[in-house]
C-alpha positions in Angstrom: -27.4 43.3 37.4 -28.8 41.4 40.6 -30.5 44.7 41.5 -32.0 45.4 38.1 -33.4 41.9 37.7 -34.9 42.0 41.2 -36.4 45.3 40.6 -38.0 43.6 37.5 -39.4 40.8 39.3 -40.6 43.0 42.3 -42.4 45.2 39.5 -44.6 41.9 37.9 -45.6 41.0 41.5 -46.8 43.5 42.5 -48.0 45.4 39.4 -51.4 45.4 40.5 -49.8 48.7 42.6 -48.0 50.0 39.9 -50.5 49.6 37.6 -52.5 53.2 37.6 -48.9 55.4 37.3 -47.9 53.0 34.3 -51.3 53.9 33.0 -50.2 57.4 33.0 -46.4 57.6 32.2 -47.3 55.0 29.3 -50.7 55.2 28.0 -51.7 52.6 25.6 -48.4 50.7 26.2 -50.3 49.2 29.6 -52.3 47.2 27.5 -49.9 44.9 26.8 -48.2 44.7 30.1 -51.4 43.6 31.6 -51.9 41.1 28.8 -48.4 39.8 29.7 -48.9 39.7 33.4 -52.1 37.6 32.6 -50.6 35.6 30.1 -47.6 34.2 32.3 -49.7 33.6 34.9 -51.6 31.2 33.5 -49.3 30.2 30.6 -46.4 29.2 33.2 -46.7 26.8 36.2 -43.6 28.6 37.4 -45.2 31.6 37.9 -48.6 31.4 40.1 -47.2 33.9 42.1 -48.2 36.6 39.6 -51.2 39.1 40.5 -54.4 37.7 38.7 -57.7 38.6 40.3 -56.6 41.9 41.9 -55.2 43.0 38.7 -58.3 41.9 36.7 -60.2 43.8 39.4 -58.1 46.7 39.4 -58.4 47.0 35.4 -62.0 47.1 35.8 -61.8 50.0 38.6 -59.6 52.3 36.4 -61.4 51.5 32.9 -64.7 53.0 35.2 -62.7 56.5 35.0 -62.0 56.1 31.1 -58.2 55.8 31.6 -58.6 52.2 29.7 -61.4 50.8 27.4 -63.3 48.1 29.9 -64.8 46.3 26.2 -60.7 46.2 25.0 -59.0 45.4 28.3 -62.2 42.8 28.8 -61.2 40.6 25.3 -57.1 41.4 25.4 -57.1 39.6 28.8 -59.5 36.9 28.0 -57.5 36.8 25.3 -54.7 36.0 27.3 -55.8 33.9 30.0 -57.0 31.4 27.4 -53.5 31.4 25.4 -51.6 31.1 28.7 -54.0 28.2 29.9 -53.2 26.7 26.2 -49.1 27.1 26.5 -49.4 25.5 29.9 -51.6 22.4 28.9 -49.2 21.4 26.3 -46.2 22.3 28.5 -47.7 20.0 30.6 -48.7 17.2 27.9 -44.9 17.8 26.9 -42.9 17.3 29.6 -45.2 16.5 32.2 -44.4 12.6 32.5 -40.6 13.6 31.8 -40.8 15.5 35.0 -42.3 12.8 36.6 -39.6 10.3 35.5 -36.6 12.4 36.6 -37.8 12.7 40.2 -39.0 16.0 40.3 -40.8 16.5 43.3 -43.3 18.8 42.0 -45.1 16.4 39.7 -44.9 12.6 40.9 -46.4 9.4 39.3 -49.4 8.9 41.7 -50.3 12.1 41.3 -50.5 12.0 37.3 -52.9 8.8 37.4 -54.8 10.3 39.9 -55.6 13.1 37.6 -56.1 11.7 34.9 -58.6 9.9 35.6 -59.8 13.1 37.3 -59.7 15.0 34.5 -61.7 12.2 32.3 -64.5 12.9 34.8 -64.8 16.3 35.8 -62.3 17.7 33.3 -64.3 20.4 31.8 -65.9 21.7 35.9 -62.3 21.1 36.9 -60.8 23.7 34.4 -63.8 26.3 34.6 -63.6 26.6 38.1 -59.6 26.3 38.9 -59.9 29.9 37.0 -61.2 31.1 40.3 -58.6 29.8 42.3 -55.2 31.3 42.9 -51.9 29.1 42.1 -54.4 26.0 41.6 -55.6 28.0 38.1 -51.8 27.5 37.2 -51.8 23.9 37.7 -55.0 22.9 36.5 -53.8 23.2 33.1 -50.8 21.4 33.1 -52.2 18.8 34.9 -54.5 18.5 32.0 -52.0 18.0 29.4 -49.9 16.0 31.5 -53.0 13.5 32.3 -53.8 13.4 28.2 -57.0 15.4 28.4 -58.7 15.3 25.4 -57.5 19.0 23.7 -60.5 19.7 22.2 -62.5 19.3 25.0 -59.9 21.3 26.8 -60.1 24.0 24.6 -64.0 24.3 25.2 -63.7 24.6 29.0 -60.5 26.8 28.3 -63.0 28.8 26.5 -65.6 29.3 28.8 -63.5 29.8 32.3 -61.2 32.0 30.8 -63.7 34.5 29.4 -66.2 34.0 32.2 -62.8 34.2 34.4 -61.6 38.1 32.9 -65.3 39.3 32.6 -66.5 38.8 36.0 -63.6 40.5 37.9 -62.9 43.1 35.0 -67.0 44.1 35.2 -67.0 43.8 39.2 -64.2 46.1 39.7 -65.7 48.4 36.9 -69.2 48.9 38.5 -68.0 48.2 41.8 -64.4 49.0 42.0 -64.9 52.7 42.7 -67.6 52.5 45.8 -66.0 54.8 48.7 -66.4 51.7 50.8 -64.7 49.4 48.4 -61.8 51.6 47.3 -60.8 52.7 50.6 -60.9 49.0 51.8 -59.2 47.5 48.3 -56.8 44.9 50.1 -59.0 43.8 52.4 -61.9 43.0 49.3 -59.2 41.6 47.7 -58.3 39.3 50.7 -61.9 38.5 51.2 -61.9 37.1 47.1 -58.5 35.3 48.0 -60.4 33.5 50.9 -63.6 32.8 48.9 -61.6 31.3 46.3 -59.5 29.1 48.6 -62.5 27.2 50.1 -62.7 25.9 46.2 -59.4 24.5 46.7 -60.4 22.8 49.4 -63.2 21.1 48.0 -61.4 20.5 44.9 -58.4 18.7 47.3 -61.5 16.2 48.6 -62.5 15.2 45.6 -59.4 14.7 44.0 -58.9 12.1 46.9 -61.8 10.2 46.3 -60.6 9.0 42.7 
Protein backbone atom coordinates (compact mmCIF):
# COMPACT_ATOMS: atom_id res chain seq x y z
CA UNK A 1 0.00 0.00 0.00
CA UNK A 2 3.08 2.22 1.11
CA UNK A 3 4.63 1.34 -2.23
CA UNK A 4 1.66 2.03 -4.36
CA UNK A 5 1.02 5.41 -2.83
CA UNK A 6 4.67 6.39 -3.09
CA UNK A 7 4.75 5.31 -6.61
CA UNK A 8 1.75 7.75 -7.08
CA UNK A 9 3.41 10.57 -5.51
CA UNK A 10 6.82 9.91 -7.30
CA UNK A 11 4.65 9.88 -10.63
CA UNK A 12 3.01 13.76 -9.96
CA UNK A 13 6.50 15.04 -9.21
CA UNK A 14 8.01 14.27 -11.65
CA UNK A 15 5.40 13.93 -14.48
CA UNK A 16 7.06 16.47 -16.46
CA UNK A 17 9.26 13.09 -17.38
CA UNK A 18 6.56 10.85 -17.72
CA UNK A 19 4.60 13.13 -19.50
CA UNK A 20 5.45 12.26 -23.46
CA UNK A 21 4.83 8.11 -22.79
CA UNK A 22 1.49 9.04 -21.05
CA UNK A 23 0.79 11.00 -24.15
CA UNK A 24 1.10 7.90 -26.03
CA UNK A 25 -0.26 4.93 -23.93
CA UNK A 26 -3.33 7.39 -23.08
CA UNK A 27 -3.99 9.82 -25.73
CA UNK A 28 -6.49 12.38 -24.95
CA UNK A 29 -6.69 11.13 -21.25
CA UNK A 30 -3.25 13.44 -20.73
CA UNK A 31 -5.28 16.34 -21.03
CA UNK A 32 -6.63 16.09 -17.83
CA UNK A 33 -3.74 14.86 -15.92
CA UNK A 34 -1.86 17.92 -16.89
CA UNK A 35 -4.92 20.00 -15.97
CA UNK A 36 -4.76 18.28 -12.58
CA UNK A 37 -1.09 18.67 -12.05
CA UNK A 38 -1.56 22.42 -12.69
CA UNK A 39 -4.55 22.66 -10.80
CA UNK A 40 -3.07 21.27 -7.41
CA UNK A 41 -0.22 23.21 -7.73
CA UNK A 42 -1.64 26.29 -7.56
CA UNK A 43 -4.99 25.25 -5.89
CA UNK A 44 -2.99 23.69 -2.75
CA UNK A 45 -0.37 25.42 -0.54
CA UNK A 46 0.53 21.91 0.39
CA UNK A 47 1.66 21.06 -2.79
CA UNK A 48 4.32 23.71 -4.39
CA UNK A 49 6.41 20.93 -4.89
CA UNK A 50 4.49 19.88 -8.06
CA UNK A 51 6.19 20.49 -11.62
CA UNK A 52 4.72 23.87 -13.01
CA UNK A 53 6.99 25.66 -15.48
CA UNK A 54 8.77 22.61 -16.87
CA UNK A 55 5.61 21.01 -17.46
CA UNK A 56 3.97 24.09 -19.07
CA UNK A 57 7.14 24.15 -21.20
CA UNK A 58 7.25 20.63 -21.88
CA UNK A 59 3.39 20.83 -23.11
CA UNK A 60 4.35 23.40 -25.47
CA UNK A 61 7.42 21.22 -26.92
CA UNK A 62 5.28 18.14 -27.62
CA UNK A 63 2.00 20.16 -28.88
CA UNK A 64 4.95 21.50 -31.67
CA UNK A 65 4.91 17.74 -33.04
CA UNK A 66 0.94 17.56 -33.06
CA UNK A 67 0.78 14.95 -30.30
CA UNK A 68 -1.50 17.69 -28.31
CA UNK A 69 -3.49 20.77 -29.55
CA UNK A 70 -1.07 23.91 -28.19
CA UNK A 71 -4.68 26.34 -28.65
CA UNK A 72 -6.51 23.35 -26.12
CA UNK A 73 -3.71 22.58 -23.82
CA UNK A 74 -3.00 26.57 -23.85
CA UNK A 75 -6.88 27.48 -22.29
CA UNK A 76 -7.35 23.89 -20.20
CA UNK A 77 -4.25 24.92 -18.16
CA UNK A 78 -5.00 28.58 -17.92
CA UNK A 79 -8.01 27.21 -17.14
CA UNK A 80 -6.54 25.62 -14.28
CA UNK A 81 -4.09 27.75 -12.93
CA UNK A 82 -6.74 30.33 -12.36
CA UNK A 83 -9.27 27.81 -10.50
CA UNK A 84 -6.33 26.47 -8.43
CA UNK A 85 -5.18 30.13 -7.53
CA UNK A 86 -9.18 30.70 -6.72
CA UNK A 87 -9.48 27.31 -4.33
CA UNK A 88 -6.29 28.48 -2.66
CA UNK A 89 -7.34 32.23 -1.97
CA UNK A 90 -10.37 31.15 -0.21
CA UNK A 91 -8.61 28.30 1.52
CA UNK A 92 -6.62 30.87 2.71
CA UNK A 93 -9.42 33.57 3.53
CA UNK A 94 -10.99 30.36 5.33
CA UNK A 95 -8.70 29.12 7.58
CA UNK A 96 -5.90 31.29 7.16
CA UNK A 97 -6.28 33.26 10.66
CA UNK A 98 -7.42 29.76 12.16
CA UNK A 99 -4.00 28.56 11.34
CA UNK A 100 -2.54 31.43 12.68
CA UNK A 101 -4.37 31.08 15.98
CA UNK A 102 -3.46 27.41 16.61
CA UNK A 103 0.28 28.00 16.33
CA UNK A 104 0.94 26.70 13.21
CA UNK A 105 4.30 27.65 12.27
CA UNK A 106 3.76 28.05 8.72
CA UNK A 107 1.43 30.98 8.84
CA UNK A 108 2.09 33.37 12.03
CA UNK A 109 0.27 36.70 13.08
CA UNK A 110 3.08 39.18 12.04
CA UNK A 111 3.27 37.74 9.01
CA UNK A 112 -0.66 38.05 8.08
CA UNK A 113 -0.56 41.91 8.94
CA UNK A 114 2.38 42.33 7.08
CA UNK A 115 0.60 41.13 4.06
CA UNK A 116 -2.17 42.56 4.25
CA UNK A 117 -1.27 45.56 4.08
CA UNK A 118 0.93 44.25 1.33
CA UNK A 119 -1.50 43.01 -0.59
CA UNK A 120 -3.81 46.51 -0.27
CA UNK A 121 -0.75 47.99 -2.03
CA UNK A 122 0.75 45.93 -4.60
CA UNK A 123 -2.00 43.18 -4.54
CA UNK A 124 -2.75 42.97 -8.13
CA UNK A 125 1.73 43.22 -9.27
CA UNK A 126 2.00 40.81 -6.30
CA UNK A 127 -0.36 38.13 -7.75
CA UNK A 128 0.66 38.60 -11.59
CA UNK A 129 4.16 38.15 -10.92
CA UNK A 130 4.24 35.30 -7.93
CA UNK A 131 2.89 33.20 -11.16
CA UNK A 132 6.48 33.29 -12.19
CA UNK A 133 7.91 32.12 -9.16
CA UNK A 134 8.11 28.59 -8.04
CA UNK A 135 6.52 27.57 -4.42
CA UNK A 136 6.02 31.58 -3.87
CA UNK A 137 3.04 31.21 -6.76
CA UNK A 138 1.54 28.71 -4.13
CA UNK A 139 1.57 31.11 -1.41
CA UNK A 140 0.77 34.21 -2.99
CA UNK A 141 -2.75 33.25 -3.17
CA UNK A 142 -3.44 32.18 0.15
CA UNK A 143 -1.78 34.93 1.52
CA UNK A 144 -4.38 36.86 -0.34
CA UNK A 145 -7.35 35.48 1.14
CA UNK A 146 -5.91 35.12 4.37
CA UNK A 147 -4.90 39.07 4.34
CA UNK A 148 -8.87 39.86 3.08
CA UNK A 149 -7.86 40.92 -0.35
CA UNK A 150 -10.58 42.39 -2.03
CA UNK A 151 -11.91 39.12 -4.32
CA UNK A 152 -12.81 40.95 -7.08
CA UNK A 153 -9.80 42.57 -7.45
CA UNK A 154 -8.18 39.19 -6.95
CA UNK A 155 -10.00 37.69 -9.50
CA UNK A 156 -8.69 40.33 -12.09
CA UNK A 157 -5.03 39.83 -11.33
CA UNK A 158 -5.88 35.95 -11.04
CA UNK A 159 -6.98 36.54 -14.51
CA UNK A 160 -4.30 38.12 -16.05
CA UNK A 161 -1.11 36.15 -14.38
CA UNK A 162 -2.66 32.99 -14.84
CA UNK A 163 -3.32 33.25 -18.57
CA UNK A 164 -0.20 35.39 -19.23
CA UNK A 165 1.36 32.61 -16.79
CA UNK A 166 0.29 29.20 -19.19
CA UNK A 167 0.72 31.13 -22.50
CA UNK A 168 4.20 32.25 -22.17
CA UNK A 169 5.75 28.92 -21.23
CA UNK A 170 3.18 26.77 -23.20
CA UNK A 171 4.17 29.18 -26.55
CA UNK A 172 8.05 29.27 -25.53
CA UNK A 173 8.40 25.67 -25.34
CA UNK A 174 6.15 25.35 -28.59
CA UNK A 175 8.34 27.58 -30.86
CA UNK A 176 11.36 26.95 -28.91
CA UNK A 177 11.07 23.83 -27.13
CA UNK A 178 12.36 21.68 -30.05
CA UNK A 179 15.70 23.68 -31.00
CA UNK A 180 18.60 20.91 -31.11
CA UNK A 181 20.38 23.22 -28.62
CA UNK A 182 17.44 23.50 -26.30
CA UNK A 183 16.15 19.88 -26.31
CA UNK A 184 19.44 18.37 -25.79
CA UNK A 185 20.12 20.85 -22.89
CA UNK A 186 16.24 20.72 -21.39
CA UNK A 187 17.26 20.60 -17.59
CA UNK A 188 19.64 22.83 -17.71
CA UNK A 189 17.02 25.65 -19.56
CA UNK A 190 14.79 24.60 -17.22
CA UNK A 191 17.30 25.36 -14.29
CA UNK A 192 18.23 28.57 -15.94
CA UNK A 193 14.02 29.64 -15.70
CA UNK A 194 14.14 28.26 -12.02
CA UNK A 195 17.08 30.75 -11.36
CA UNK A 196 15.57 33.72 -13.28
CA UNK A 197 12.50 33.29 -11.42
CA UNK A 198 14.07 33.10 -7.98
CA UNK A 199 15.76 36.59 -8.20
CA UNK A 200 11.78 37.66 -8.20
CA UNK A 201 11.64 36.13 -4.89
CA UNK A 202 14.21 37.95 -3.80
CA UNK A 203 12.99 41.19 -4.65
CA UNK A 204 9.63 40.35 -3.63
CA UNK A 205 11.24 39.22 0.17
CA UNK A 206 12.72 43.17 0.25
CA UNK A 207 9.74 44.66 -0.31
CA UNK A 208 7.64 42.70 1.79
CA UNK A 209 10.10 43.96 4.64
CA UNK A 210 9.72 47.44 3.96
CA UNK A 211 5.83 47.45 4.91
Amino acid sequence: MFEQAQCIIDTAIHFDAFLPLFIEEYGLFAYFFVFLIVFLETGLVIAPYLPGDSLLFLVGAISAHGDLNVLLATTLLALAAIAGDTMNYWIGRSFGVRSISRGIPFVRRQYLERTEAYFKEYGGKTIVIARFIPFIRTLAPFLAGAGKMDYSRFVVYNVSGGTLWVSGFVLAGYFFGNLPVISEHFNIVILAIVVVSLIGVGSTILELKKV
